[in-house]
Backbone as numpy.savetxt, mean C-alpha at the origin, in Angstrom:
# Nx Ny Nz CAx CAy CAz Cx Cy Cz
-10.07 -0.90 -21.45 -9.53 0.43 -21.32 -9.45 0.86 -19.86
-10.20 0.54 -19.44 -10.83 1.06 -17.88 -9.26 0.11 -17.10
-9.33 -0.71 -16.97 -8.20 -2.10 -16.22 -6.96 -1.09 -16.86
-6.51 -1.03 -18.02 -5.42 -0.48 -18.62 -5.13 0.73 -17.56
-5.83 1.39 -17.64 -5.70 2.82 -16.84 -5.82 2.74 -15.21
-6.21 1.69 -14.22 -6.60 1.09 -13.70 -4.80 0.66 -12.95
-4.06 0.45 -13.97 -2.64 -0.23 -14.17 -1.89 0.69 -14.25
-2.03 1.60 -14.90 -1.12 2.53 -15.62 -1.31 3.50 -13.56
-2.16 4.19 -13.28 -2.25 4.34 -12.35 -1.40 3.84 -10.81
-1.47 2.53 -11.11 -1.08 2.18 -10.17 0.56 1.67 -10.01
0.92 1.74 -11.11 2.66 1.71 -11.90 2.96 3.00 -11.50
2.39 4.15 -12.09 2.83 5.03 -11.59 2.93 5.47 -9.90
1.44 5.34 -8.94 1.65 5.85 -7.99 3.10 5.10 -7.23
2.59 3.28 -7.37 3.91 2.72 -6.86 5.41 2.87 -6.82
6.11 3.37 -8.29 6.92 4.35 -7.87 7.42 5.72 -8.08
6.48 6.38 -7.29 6.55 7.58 -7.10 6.74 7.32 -5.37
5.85 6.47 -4.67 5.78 6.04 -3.32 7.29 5.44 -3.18
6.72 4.41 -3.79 8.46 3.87 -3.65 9.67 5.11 -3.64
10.08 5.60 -4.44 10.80 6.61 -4.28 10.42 8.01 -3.04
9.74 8.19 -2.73 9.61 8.98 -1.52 9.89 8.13 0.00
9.67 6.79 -0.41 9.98 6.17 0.96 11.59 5.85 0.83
11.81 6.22 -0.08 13.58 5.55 -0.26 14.11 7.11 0.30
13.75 8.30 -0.58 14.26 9.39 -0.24 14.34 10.28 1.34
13.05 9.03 2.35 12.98 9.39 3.57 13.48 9.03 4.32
14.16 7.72 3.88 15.22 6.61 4.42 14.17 6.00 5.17
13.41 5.55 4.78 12.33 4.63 5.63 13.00 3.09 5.53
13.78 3.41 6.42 14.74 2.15 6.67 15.30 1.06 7.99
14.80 2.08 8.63 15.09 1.72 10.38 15.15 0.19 10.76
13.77 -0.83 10.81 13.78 -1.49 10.79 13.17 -2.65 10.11
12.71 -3.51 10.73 12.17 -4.54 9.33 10.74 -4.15 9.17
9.79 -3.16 9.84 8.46 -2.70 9.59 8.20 -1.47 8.29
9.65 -0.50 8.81 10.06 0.16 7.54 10.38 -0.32 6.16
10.94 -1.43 6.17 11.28 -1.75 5.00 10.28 -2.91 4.46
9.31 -3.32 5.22 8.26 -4.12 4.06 7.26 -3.63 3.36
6.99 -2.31 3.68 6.29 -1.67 2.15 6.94 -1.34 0.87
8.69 -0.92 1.34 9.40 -1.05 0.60 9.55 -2.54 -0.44
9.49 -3.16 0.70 9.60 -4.90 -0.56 8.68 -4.99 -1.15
7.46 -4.96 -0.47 6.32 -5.05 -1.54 6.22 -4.13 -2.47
6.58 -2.76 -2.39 6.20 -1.68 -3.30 7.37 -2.85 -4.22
8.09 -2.59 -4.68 9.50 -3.25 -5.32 8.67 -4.53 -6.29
8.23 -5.13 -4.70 8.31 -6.86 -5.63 6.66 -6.63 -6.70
6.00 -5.80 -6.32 5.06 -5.27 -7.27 5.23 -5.30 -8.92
5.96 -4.66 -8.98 6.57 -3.89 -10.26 7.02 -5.21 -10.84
8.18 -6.22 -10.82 8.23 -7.28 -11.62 7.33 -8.26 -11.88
6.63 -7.90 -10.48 5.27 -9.25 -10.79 4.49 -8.84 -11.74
4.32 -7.76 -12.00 3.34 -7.15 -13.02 4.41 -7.30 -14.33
5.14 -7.13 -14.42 5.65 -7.33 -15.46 6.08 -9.00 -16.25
5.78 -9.45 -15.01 6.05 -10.83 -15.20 4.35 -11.27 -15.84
2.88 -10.82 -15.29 2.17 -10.67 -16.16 1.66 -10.17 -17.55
2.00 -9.01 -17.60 2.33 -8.93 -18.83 3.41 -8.97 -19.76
4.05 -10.37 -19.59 4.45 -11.35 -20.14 3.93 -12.37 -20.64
3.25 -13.05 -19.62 2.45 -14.34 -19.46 0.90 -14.35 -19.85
0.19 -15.37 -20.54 -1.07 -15.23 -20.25 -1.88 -16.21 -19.28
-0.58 -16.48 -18.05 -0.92 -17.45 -17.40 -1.60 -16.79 -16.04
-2.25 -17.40 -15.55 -3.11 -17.20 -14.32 -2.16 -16.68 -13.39
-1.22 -17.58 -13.00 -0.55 -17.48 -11.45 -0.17 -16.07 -11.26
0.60 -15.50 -12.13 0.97 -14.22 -11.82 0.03 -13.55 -11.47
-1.06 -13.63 -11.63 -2.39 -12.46 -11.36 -2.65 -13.17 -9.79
-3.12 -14.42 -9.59 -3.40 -14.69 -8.26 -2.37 -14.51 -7.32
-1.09 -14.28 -8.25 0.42 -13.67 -6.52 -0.18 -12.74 -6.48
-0.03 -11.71 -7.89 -0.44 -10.16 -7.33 -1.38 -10.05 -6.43
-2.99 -10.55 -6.75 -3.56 -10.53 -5.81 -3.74 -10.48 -4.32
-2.90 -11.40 -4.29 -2.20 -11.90 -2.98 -1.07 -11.10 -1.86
-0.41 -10.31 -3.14 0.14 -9.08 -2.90 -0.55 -7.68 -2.11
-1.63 -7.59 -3.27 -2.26 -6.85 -2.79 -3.12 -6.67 -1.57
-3.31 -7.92 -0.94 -3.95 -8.18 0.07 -3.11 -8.07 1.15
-1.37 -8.17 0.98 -0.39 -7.62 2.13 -0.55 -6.43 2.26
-0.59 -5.59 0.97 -0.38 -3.89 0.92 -1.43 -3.58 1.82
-2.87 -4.31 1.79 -3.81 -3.50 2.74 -3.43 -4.23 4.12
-2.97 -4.94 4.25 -2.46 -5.88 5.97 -1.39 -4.87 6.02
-0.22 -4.81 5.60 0.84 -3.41 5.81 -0.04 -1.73 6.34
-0.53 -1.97 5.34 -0.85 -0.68 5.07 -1.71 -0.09 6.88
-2.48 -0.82 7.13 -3.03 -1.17 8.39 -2.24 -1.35 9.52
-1.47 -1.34 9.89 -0.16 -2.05 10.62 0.66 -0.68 10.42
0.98 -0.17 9.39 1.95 1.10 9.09 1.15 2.58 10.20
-0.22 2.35 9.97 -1.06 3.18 10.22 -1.05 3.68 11.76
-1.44 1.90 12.48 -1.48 1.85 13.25 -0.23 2.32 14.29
1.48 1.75 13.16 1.99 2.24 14.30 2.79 3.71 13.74
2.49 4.59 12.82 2.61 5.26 13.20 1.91 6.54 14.32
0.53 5.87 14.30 -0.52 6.49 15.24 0.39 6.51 16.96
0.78 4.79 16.95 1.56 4.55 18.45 2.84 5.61 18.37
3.61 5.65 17.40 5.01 6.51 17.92 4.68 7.79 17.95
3.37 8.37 17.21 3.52 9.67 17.42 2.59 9.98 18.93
1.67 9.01 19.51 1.00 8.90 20.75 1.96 8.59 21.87
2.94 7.92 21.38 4.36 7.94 22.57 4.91 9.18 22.83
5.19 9.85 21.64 5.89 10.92 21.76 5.59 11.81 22.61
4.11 12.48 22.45 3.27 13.40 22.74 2.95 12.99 24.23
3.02 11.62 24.46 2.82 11.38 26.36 3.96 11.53 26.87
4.94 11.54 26.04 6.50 12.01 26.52 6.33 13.55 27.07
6.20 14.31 26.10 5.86 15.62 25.88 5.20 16.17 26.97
3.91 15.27 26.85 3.10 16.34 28.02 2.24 15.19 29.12
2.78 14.47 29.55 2.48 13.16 30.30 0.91 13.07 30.80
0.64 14.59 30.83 -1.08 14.72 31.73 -1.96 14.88 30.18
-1.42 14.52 29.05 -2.66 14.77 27.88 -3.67 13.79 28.11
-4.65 13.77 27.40 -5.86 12.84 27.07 -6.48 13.25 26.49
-7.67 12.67 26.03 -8.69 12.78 24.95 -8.58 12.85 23.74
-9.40 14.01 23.15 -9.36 14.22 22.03 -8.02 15.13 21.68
-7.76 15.75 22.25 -6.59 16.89 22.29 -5.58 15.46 21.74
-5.10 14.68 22.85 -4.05 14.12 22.57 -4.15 12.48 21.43
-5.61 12.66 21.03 -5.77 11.77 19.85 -5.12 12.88 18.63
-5.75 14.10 18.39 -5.73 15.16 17.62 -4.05 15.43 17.35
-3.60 15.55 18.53 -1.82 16.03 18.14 -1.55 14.77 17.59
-1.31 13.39 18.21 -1.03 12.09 17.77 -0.81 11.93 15.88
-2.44 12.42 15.75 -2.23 12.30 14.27 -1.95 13.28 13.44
-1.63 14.60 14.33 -0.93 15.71 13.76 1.05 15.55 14.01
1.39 13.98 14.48 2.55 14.30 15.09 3.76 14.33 13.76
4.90 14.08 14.31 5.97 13.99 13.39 5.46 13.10 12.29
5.49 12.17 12.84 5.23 10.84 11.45 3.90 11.13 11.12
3.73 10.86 9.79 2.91 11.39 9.49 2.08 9.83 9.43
0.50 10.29 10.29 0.06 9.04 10.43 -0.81 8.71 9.75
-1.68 8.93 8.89 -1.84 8.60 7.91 -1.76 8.68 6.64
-0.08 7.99 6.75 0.53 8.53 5.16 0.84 6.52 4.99
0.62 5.75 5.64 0.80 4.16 5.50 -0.98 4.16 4.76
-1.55 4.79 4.99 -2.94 4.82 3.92 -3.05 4.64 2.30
-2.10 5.08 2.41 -1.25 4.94 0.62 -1.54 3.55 0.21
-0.96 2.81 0.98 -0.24 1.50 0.94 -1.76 0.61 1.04
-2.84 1.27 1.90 -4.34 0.63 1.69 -4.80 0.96 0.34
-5.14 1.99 -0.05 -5.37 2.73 -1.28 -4.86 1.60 -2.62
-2.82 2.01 -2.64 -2.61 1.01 -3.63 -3.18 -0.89 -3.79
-3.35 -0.77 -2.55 -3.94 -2.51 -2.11 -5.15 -2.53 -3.35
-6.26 -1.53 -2.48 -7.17 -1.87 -3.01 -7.42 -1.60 -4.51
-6.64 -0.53 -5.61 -6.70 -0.34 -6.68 -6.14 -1.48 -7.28
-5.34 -2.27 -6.81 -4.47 -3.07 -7.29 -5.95 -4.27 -7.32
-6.61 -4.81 -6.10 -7.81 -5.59 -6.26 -8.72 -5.31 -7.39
-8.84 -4.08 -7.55 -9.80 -3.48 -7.98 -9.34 -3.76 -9.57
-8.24 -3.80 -9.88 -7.83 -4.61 -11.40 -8.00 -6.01 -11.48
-7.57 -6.78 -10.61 -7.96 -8.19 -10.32 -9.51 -8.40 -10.38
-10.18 -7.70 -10.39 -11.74 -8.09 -9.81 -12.38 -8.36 -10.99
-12.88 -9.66 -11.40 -13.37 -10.42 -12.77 -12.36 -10.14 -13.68
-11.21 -10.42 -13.54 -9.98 -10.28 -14.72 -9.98 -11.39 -15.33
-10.08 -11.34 -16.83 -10.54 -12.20 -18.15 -9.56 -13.67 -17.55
-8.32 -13.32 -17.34 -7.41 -14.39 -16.83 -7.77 -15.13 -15.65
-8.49 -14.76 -14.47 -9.02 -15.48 -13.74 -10.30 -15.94 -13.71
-10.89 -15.77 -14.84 -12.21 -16.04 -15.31 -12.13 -16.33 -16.74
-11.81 -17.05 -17.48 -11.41 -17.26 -18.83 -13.07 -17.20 -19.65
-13.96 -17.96 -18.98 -15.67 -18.17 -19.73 -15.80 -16.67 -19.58
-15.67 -15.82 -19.00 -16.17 -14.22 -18.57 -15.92 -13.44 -19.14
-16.94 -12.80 -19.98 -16.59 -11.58 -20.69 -16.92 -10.38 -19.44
-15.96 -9.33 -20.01 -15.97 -8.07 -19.79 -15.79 -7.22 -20.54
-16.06 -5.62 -20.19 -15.76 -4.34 -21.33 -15.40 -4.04 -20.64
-14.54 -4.05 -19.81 -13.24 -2.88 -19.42 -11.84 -3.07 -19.41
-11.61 -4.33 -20.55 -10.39 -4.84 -21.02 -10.06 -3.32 -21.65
């Protein structure tokens, strides 16, 4: 029950995300558009598991999920850099905390690629002792 909901969760947040990054045109270049692929290639792989009662699909996802938190990290980071460019544009003599503080108050919103850690790790967090990658292993939160 727990894994079910676990899923259901994470179907949903994925596109709801997905669709807000489409509606923002998060498109620019190829950094923009690989949360987009992964959010995307998510959704069939899971469906391609529950299809199958075969292993592999669960160890891609996995594997998946371990980009979403490498993205997700990387998204973070640079939106932290464009909005810290901006703001030395802006006011060239900032520093400190002031100009850490605006940075992550800037346009882009910088920690909104956190999502993309979040879904990572919920997505692990279904993988973690899943009956299919552990066949001898019982669990109760099927």
């Amino acid at each position: 029950m727990i894994r079910t909901g676990l899923l259901a969760v994470f179907v949903l947040g994925v596109v709801g995300l997905l669709g807000e990054l489409v509606l923002l045109e998060h498109t620019e270049d190829v950094w923009q558009w690989t949360p987009l692929i992964l959010l995307a290639a998510s959704l069939p792989l899971l469906a391609w598991h529950g299809l199958t009662t075969a292993a592999v699909a669960l160890r891609i996802f996995r594997g998946l999920m371990l980009l979403f938190v490498v993205v997700g990290a990387a998204g973070l980071l640079l939106h932290y850099r464009g909005n810290l460019e901006f703001e030395l544009e802006m006011h060239p003599g900032a520093g400190g905390f002031a100009l850490v503080w605006e940075a992550l108050k800037g346009a882009t919103p910088a920690l909104a690629p956190g999502t993309m850690i979040q879904f990572g790790l919920l997505g692990l967090l279904y993988c973690y002792r899943h009956p299919r990658l552990h066949p001898g292993a019982t669990t109760s939160t099927e």
